[in-house]
Each structure stands twice: as structure tokens, then as C-alpha cells.
C-alpha positions as CSV (number, residue, x, y, z in Angstrom):
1,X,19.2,-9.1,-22.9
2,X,19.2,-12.3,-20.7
3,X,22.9,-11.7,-20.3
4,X,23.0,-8.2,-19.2
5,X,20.1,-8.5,-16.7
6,X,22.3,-11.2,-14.9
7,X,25.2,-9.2,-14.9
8,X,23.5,-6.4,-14.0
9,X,21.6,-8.2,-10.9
10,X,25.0,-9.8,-10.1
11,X,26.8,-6.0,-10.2
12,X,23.3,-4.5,-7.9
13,X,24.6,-7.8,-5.5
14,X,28.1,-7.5,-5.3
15,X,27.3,-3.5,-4.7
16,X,24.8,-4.3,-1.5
17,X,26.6,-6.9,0.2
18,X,30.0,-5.2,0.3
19,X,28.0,-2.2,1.4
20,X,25.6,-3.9,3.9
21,X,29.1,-5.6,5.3
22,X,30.8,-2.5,6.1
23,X,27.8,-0.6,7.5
24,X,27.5,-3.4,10.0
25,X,31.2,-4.5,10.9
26,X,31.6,-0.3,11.6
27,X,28.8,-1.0,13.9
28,X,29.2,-3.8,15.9
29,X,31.6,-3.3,18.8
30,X,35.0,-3.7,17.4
31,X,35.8,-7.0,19.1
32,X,33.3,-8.9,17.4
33,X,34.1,-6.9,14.0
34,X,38.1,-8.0,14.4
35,X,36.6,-11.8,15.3
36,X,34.4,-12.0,12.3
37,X,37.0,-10.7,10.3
38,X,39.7,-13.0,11.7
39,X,37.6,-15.9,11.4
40,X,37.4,-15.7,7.7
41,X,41.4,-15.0,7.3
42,X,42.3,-18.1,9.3
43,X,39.9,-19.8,7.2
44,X,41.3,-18.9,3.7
45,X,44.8,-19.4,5.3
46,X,44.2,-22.7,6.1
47,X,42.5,-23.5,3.1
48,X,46.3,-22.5,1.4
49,X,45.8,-21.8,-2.7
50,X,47.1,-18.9,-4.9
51,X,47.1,-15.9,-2.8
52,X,49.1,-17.9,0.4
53,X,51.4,-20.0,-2.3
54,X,52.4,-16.3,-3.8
55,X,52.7,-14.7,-0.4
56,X,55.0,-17.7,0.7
57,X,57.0,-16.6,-1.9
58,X,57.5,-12.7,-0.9
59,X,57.7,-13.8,2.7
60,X,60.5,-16.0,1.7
61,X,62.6,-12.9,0.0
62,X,61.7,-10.8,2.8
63,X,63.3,-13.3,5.7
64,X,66.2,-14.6,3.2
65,X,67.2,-11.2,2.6
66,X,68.4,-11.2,7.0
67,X,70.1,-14.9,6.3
68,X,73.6,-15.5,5.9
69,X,74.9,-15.9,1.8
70,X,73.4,-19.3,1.0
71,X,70.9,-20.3,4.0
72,X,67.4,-20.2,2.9
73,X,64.8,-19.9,5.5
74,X,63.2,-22.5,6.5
75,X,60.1,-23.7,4.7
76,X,57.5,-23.7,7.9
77,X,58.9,-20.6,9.0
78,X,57.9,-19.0,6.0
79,X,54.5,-20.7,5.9
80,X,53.9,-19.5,9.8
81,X,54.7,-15.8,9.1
82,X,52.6,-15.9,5.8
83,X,49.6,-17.2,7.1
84,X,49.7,-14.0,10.2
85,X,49.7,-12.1,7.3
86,X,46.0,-13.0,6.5
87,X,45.2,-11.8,10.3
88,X,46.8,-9.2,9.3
89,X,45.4,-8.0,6.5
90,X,41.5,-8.8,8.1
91,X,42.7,-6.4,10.7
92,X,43.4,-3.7,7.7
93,X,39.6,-4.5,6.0
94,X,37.8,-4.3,9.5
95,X,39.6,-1.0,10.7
96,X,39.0,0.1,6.9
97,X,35.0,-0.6,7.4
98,X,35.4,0.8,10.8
99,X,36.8,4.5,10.3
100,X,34.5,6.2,8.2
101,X,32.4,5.8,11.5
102,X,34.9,7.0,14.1
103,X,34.9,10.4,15.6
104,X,37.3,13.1,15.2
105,X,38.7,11.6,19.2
106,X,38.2,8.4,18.2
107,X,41.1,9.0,15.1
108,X,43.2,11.4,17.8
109,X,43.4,8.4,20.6
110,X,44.2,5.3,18.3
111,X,47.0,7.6,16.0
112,X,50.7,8.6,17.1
113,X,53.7,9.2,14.9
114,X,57.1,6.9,16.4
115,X,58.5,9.4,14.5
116,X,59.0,12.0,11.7
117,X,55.9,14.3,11.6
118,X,58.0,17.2,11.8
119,X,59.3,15.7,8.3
120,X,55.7,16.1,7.8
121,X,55.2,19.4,9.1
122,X,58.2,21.1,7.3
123,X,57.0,19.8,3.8
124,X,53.9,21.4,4.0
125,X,55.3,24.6,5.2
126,X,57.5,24.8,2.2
127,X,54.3,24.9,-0.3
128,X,55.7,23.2,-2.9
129,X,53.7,20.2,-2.4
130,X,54.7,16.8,-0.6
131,X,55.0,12.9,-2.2
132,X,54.0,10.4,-0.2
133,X,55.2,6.8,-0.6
134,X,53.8,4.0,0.6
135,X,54.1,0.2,0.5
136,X,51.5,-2.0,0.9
137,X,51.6,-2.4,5.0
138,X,49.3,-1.7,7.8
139,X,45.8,1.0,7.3
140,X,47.7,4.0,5.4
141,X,43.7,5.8,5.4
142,X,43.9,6.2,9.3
143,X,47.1,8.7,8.5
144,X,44.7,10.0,6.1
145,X,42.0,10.5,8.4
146,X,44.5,12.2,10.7
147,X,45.6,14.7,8.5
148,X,42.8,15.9,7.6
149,X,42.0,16.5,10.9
150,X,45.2,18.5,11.1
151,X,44.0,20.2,8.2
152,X,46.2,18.6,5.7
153,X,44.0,16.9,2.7
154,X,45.3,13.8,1.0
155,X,44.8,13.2,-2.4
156,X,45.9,9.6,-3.0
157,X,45.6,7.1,-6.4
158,X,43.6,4.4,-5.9
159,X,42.9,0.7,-7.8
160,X,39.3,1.0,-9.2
161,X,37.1,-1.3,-7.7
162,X,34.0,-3.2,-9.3
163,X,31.3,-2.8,-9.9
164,X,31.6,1.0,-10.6
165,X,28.3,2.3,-7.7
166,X,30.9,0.0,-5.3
167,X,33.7,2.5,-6.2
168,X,31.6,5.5,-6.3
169,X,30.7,4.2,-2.6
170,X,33.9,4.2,-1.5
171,X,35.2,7.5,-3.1
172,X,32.5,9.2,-1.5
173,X,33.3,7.5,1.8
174,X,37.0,8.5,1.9
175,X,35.4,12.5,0.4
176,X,33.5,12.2,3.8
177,X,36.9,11.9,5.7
178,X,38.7,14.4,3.8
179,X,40.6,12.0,1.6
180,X,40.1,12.5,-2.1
181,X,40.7,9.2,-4.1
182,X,41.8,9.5,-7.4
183,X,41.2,6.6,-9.9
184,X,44.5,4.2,-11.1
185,X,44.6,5.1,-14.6
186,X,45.0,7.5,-18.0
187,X,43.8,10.3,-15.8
188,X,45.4,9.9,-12.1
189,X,48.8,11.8,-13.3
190,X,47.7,15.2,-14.4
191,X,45.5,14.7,-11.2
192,X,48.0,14.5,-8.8
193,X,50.6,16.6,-10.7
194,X,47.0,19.3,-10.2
195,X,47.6,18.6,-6.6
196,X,51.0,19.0,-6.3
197,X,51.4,22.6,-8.0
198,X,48.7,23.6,-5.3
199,X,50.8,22.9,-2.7
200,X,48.9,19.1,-1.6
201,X,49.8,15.9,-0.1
202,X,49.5,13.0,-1.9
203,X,49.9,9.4,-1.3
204,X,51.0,6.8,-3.6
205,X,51.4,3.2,-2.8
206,X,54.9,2.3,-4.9
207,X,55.4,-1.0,-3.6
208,X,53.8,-2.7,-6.7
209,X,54.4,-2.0,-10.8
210,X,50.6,-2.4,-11.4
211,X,50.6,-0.7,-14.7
212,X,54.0,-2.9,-15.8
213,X,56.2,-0.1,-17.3
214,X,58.3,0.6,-14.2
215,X,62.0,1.5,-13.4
216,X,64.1,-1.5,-12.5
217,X,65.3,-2.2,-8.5
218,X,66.7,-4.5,-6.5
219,X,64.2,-5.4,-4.3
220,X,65.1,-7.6,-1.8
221,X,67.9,-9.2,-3.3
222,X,66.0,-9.8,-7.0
223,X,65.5,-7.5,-9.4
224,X,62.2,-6.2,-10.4
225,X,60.5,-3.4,-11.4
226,X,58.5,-0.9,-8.9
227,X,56.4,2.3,-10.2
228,X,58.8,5.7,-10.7
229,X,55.4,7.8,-10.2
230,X,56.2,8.7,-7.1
231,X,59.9,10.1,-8.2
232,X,59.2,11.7,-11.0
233,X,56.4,13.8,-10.0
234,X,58.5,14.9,-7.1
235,X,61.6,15.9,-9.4
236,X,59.1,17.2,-12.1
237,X,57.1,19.5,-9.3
238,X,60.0,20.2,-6.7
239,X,57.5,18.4,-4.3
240,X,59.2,17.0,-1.0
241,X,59.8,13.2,-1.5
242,X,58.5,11.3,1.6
243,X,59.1,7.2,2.5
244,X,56.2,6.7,4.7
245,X,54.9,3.3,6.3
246,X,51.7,3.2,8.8
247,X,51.8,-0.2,10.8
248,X,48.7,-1.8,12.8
249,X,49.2,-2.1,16.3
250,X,51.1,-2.1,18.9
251,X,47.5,-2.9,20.2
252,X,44.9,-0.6,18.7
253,X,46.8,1.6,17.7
254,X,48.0,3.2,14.1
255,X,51.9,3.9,14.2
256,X,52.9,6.2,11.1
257,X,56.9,6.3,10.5
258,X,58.4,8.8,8.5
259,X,61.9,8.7,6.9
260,X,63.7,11.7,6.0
261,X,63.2,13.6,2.8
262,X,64.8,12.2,0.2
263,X,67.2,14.2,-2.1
264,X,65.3,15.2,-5.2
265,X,68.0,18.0,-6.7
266,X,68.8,16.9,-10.2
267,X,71.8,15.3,-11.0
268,X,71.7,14.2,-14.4
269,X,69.3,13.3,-17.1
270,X,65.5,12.9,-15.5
271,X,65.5,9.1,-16.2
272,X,68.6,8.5,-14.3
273,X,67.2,10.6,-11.5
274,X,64.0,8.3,-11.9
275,X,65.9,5.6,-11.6
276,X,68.2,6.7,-8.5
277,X,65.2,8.0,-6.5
278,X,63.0,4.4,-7.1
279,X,65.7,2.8,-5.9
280,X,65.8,4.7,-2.8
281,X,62.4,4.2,-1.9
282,X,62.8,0.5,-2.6
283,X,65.6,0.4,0.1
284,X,63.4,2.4,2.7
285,X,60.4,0.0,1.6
286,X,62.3,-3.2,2.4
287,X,63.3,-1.7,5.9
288,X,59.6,-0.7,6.7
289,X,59.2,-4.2,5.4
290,X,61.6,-6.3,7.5
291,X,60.2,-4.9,10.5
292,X,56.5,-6.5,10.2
293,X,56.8,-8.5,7.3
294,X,53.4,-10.2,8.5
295,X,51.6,-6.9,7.7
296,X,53.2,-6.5,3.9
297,X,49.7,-7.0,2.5
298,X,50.9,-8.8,-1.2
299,X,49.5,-11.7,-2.9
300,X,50.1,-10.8,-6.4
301,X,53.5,-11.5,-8.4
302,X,55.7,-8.7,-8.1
303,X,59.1,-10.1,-9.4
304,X,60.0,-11.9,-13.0
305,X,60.2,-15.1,-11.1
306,X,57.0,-14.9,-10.1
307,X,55.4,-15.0,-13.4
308,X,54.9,-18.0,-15.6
């Protein structure tokens, strides 16, 4: 008994201070909300461990892959860029707290497209549903938020977070802005496959093999596996297949960039389509990539290498 009324106090914790923490940093004026937030990143990226050690790591593919055969980057180059990317990625939690708390001109005046929204636009118009992918960059829910404004739900697949009144917090949340999140697991697929056959968007961060049974890439000069979700529902549903990225900035604002449709007519058995289309999105991924690698928010192994 002892042991479940501690976990369950610790859960009830964990629950209110993530909670009380995003109520206030969406209230305080957004200066002090980016300083606090800041603050702690430069803190943990000083501090070094795991998550920058790992991160090195990436950053070290992603800036070796622009060097001539046989030059490596240097070491404090690599440390440099990773440690922005802890900035970075406070800037993504506090304009994550921040949104579900900003006006319908609020989302309009801090979100622009550098371009492809007529990619967009034409996918929906079709009706046959549309497949978003995603890496792990920038705030992806402000394009959310501004679909919905434009009338376009998203359905996207989420990692479950814990404890479980937490997640239900944060579904409800993104519900409020016209996101529905689905849960990472047994039951996300016939979800979003719902989705798709009613003509949705749908988002799905392919960046990172999470479950571990993914198709094999090269990914920035190594080869790895990255999730084929994203390809086969498209080739499965006739869904349009969409490489999207949203960066942070410049300044405060979002910048979506959307790359053509990729080509999703079958061309042979549907593994090797699978295959062909995953490693298409890799490609556009380490493009998007290259071009702020200090906002690739990834501190888990992702490669063979990486693992022990």
C-alpha cells in the first residue's frame, strides 16, 4: 500500500507542476517566459551529460555530411552548434506552453509559409487525404494551430506522456486548438488510416524509428532505420505524401516549408515502394536539417553506432 501511495503522490506531483508551469510561462509576457526557459537550457548544456554527448554525435553527422571525403568537423565546432541546440529546443517548450493561450491573430501574425502552401492547398482539394512528414525541428503545433484556423484539422501521432492525467492534459489542450493527438501505439494506425479515408491531414514525425521495426536509409551518410508509417499509409490510402519542416524564427516567427508531393504511384511490390518513398523523405529530412541543424531537437540514439 505504502508503495502505491508514493507513486501515486509522486504521479498527482509530476501532473501539477508540469501543469502549473505551463499555465504561468503562457502567462507571463513572453520575454521573461523565453528567459526562464533559456536559463535552464544553458544550464543543462553546460552541465554536458547524456542528452549533449548524444546530440554531439548527430550534430557531428549533420556538419560532416557538407565536408570534403575525409575531413571531420572540428570537435568545438560541433560542441558550439550542439549546445544552441538546447536554446533551441527551450524556445520550442516555451512557445509550446505559450500557444494554447494565443488568439486566433496572435497565430495569423507570428505564421507565414516561405513556401509551398499551395502544395498544401491542392492536397486537400483532391480529398483523398494528405501525409504529413515531419522531423524533429522547430514548433510543428503552431502549423497545426494555423490550419485549423484555415479550417484544416490535423490529426497527428503523438509519444504518450506520463503520468497518464499529464497526457490527458495535453490532448485536451491540443483538442482546444483543433489538433487531435493520437497516442504512439497498437492503436495510432487504424486511427490515422480513419483519418485518411475521410479525406484528413495528418502529421507524423518520421525522423526517429521509435518503435524499432523500420525500413533501412541512409541518413546522413550512415545507415539507419527511420519509421515507413508515413509511406505506407500514403501508398495504402492514395493520400498526398508531404515533406514538411516548420522552423523557429527568423525572430518570432514560425516559417513552415513545404516540399513537393512526392510520387506515391506504385512501382513494384509495396515493400519496395516502402522502402523507395522512406528514403525520399530521409533525403528531404537531411536538407530541412542542414539548414538549422541547431533546431534538429534529438538526443536519443538514432543510428546502430549509437547503441551500445
Amino acid at each position: 500500500m505504502g508503495g502505491r501511495a508514493t507513486a501515486g503522490w509522486r504521479s498527482t506531483a509530476t501532473y501539477l507542476s508540469y501543469r502549473g508551469m505551463g499555465a504561468a510561462m503562457g502567462r507571463m509576457p513572453e520575454p521573461l517566459s523565453r528567459a526562464v526557459a533559456g536559463g535552464v537550457a544553458r544550464v543543462l548544456a553546460w552541465r554536458g551529460g547524456d542528452a549533449l554527448a548524444m546530440n554531439e554525435r548527430h550534430m557531428a553527422r549533420v556538419l560532416g555530411s557538407e565536408c570534403p571525403d575525409g575531413v571531420r568537423p572540428d570537435p568545438a565546432l560541433v560542441r558550439r552548434w550542439s549546445r544552441r541546440t538546447f536554446t533551441e529546443y527551450s524556445r520550442y517548450w516555451s512557445d509550446g506552453a505559450r500557444l494554447p493561450y494565443v488568439d486566433e491573430a496572435g497565430v495569423r501574425s507570428r505564421f507565414r509559409f516561405e513556401r509551398g502552401e499551395e502544395h498544401i492547398r491542392a492536397a486537400v482539394a483532391r480529398g483523398q487525404g494528405v501525409v504529413m512528414a515531419l522531423p524533429h525541428v522547430g514548433s510543428w503545433e503552431w502549423g497545426a494551430a494555423w490550419l485549423a484556423l484555415e479550417h484544416i484539422p490535423m490529426t497527428a501521432v503523438v509519444e504518450r506522456l506520463e503520468p497518464e492525467r499529464l497526457f490527458q492534459w495535453f490532448v485536451a489542450q491540443r483538442a482546444a486548438m483543433g489538433l487531435t493527438a493520437v497516442p504512439l501505439g497498437d492503436g495510432s494506425g487504424p486511427a490515422i488510416l480513419r483519418a485518411l479515408k475521410e479525406g484528413a491531414v495528418t502529421g507524423l514525425v518520421s525522423d526517429r524509428d521509435l518503435v524499432g521495426n523500420g525500413v533501412e536509409v541512409e541518413f546522413f551518410g550512415e545507415r539507419t532505420t527511420l519509421p515507413g508509417g508515413a509511406a505506407m499509409l500514403a501508398l495504402r490510402t492514395g493520400a498526398t505524401l508531404l515533406p514538411v519542416v516548420l522552423y523557429s524564427g527568423p525572430g518570432n516567427w514560425h516559417t513552415g516549408v513545404v516540399h513537393p508531393p512526392l510520387n506515391t504511384t506504385r512501382t513494384g511490390p509495396l515493400r519496395t515502394d516502402v522502402a523507395r518513398l522512406t528514403q525520399e523523405l530521409a533525403t528531404c529530412f537531411e536538407d530541412f536539417i542542414r539548414r538549422h541543424p541547431e533546431q534538429w531537437h534529438l538526443y536519443q540514439p538514432n543510428w546502430p553506432s549509437d547503441r551500445p
